[in-house]
C-alpha angles and dihedrals in degrees: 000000000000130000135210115224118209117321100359124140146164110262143017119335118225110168132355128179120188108208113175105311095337128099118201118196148177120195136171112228112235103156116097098206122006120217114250099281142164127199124232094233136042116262150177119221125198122200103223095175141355135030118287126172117219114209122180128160098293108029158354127248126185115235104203122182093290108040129141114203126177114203114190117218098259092048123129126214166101148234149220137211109226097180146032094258125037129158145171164202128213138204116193133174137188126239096244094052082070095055087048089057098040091235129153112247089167074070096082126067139188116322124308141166107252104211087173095131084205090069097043086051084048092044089053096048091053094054099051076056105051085044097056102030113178128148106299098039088087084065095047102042087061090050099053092041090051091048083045097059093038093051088046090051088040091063098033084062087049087052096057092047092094095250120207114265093247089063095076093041087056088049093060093044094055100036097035104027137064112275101195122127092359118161141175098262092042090060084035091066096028085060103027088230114126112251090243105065091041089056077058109044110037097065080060094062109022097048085236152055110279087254096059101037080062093049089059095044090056080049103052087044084056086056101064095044080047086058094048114073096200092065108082119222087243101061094040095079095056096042081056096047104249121139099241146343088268085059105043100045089057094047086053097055089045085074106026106024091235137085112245092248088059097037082051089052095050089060091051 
């Protein structure tokens, strides 16, 4: 079995930067087919572009341009490249970055798909970050890395509450299927729960109101199409579900303080 040490990685580096316990990494994905491997340390891995598939002992999960994955240290595993261009970004700790926080890392268990449209706000905004460093982006990029691993033990906690059933079902509606035009009766019937008690109860496991949580979404969803070159800024709105490019760019800043066209630019 072979295992990656920090900051090693199948394919072709193309930037790394080492912040106080914490390597940050892109890489473009060359390799077909990787051996079964674990790293030494646990790790979060970001699709930027391109399609990957992710296979440990129990199951496979598609990595399209977008994903979010957390792979915990001990976790076997290997990938494939699904398409002619893949790449990157990682986000690994050690474990004694943990210990100086005073975080949990027996909190993370095994590989799964993260959907939490918060850590994938937070993940954009580090990697603008790690791609434009100047004097103050050491002090950022703690920030935001502290603000990443509480929000991930946040909703592992969540997880473990013994969540109604309807909970996941609503998940799926809102990360996999169209949005638009969605309402409270509509997911009332959908889910046979009265609007009421959802009103109640979502705020309790989304962090949000329901409104909001689906602001984000649309935004998470704009991130991919801003790391891919071949999608215009003109077309990206639409492909996200808001109702036009004016919309769209002041929803945008809300969460990142910069238009798309100037949080695009900062990644050139």
């Amino acid at each position: 079995m072979k295992i990656l040490t920090k900051g090693k990685y199948y394919g072709e580096k193309k930037m790394e930067h080492h912040t106080n316990g914490v390597v940050l990494s892109e890489y473009n994905y060359n390799t077909p087919k990787t051996d079964w491997h674990y790293h030494e340390n646990p790790y979060f891995m970001y699709v930027l572009q391109g399609n990957v598939f992710d296979f440990n002992k129990k199951k496979s999960t598609t990595c399209s341009s977008g994903s979010l994955l957390l792979h915990n240290w001990n976790e076997v595993h290997c990938n494939t490249k699904e398409s002619d261009f893949a790449r990157g970004f990682h986000i690994e700790f050690e474990r004694g970055w943990y210990e100086e926080k005073k975080l949990d890392v027996d909190l993370w268990e095994g590989s799964k798909r993260i959907e939490d449209p918060i850590m994938h706000h937070l993940l954009g905004k580090l990697y603008v970050e790690f791609r434009n460093r100047d004097a103050h982006s050491a002090l950022e990029i703690d920030l935001l890395l502290l603000q990443l691993c509480e929000a991930s033990q946040s909703n592992h906690i969540k997880e473990y509450c013994d969540p109604p059933a309807w909970i996941n079902r609503l998940k799926e509606l809102l990360h996999d299927g169209d949005t638009t035009g969605l309402n409270l009766q509509g997911l009332s019937e959908t889910l046979g729960v009265h609007p009421v008690h959802l009103s109640r109860t979502i705020p309790k496991y989304f962090s949000s109101g329901l409104s909001n949580y689906l602001r984000r979404q649309k935004v998470k969803k704009a991130l991919n199409y801003l790391f891919d070159p071949s999608y215009s800024l003109t077309e990206i709105p639409y492909l996200c579900g808001f109702a036009d490019q004016s919309h769209f760019s002041r929803t945008f800043k809300g969460y990142f303080g910069a238009t798309p066209k100037v949080y695009r630019a900062r990644l050139v």
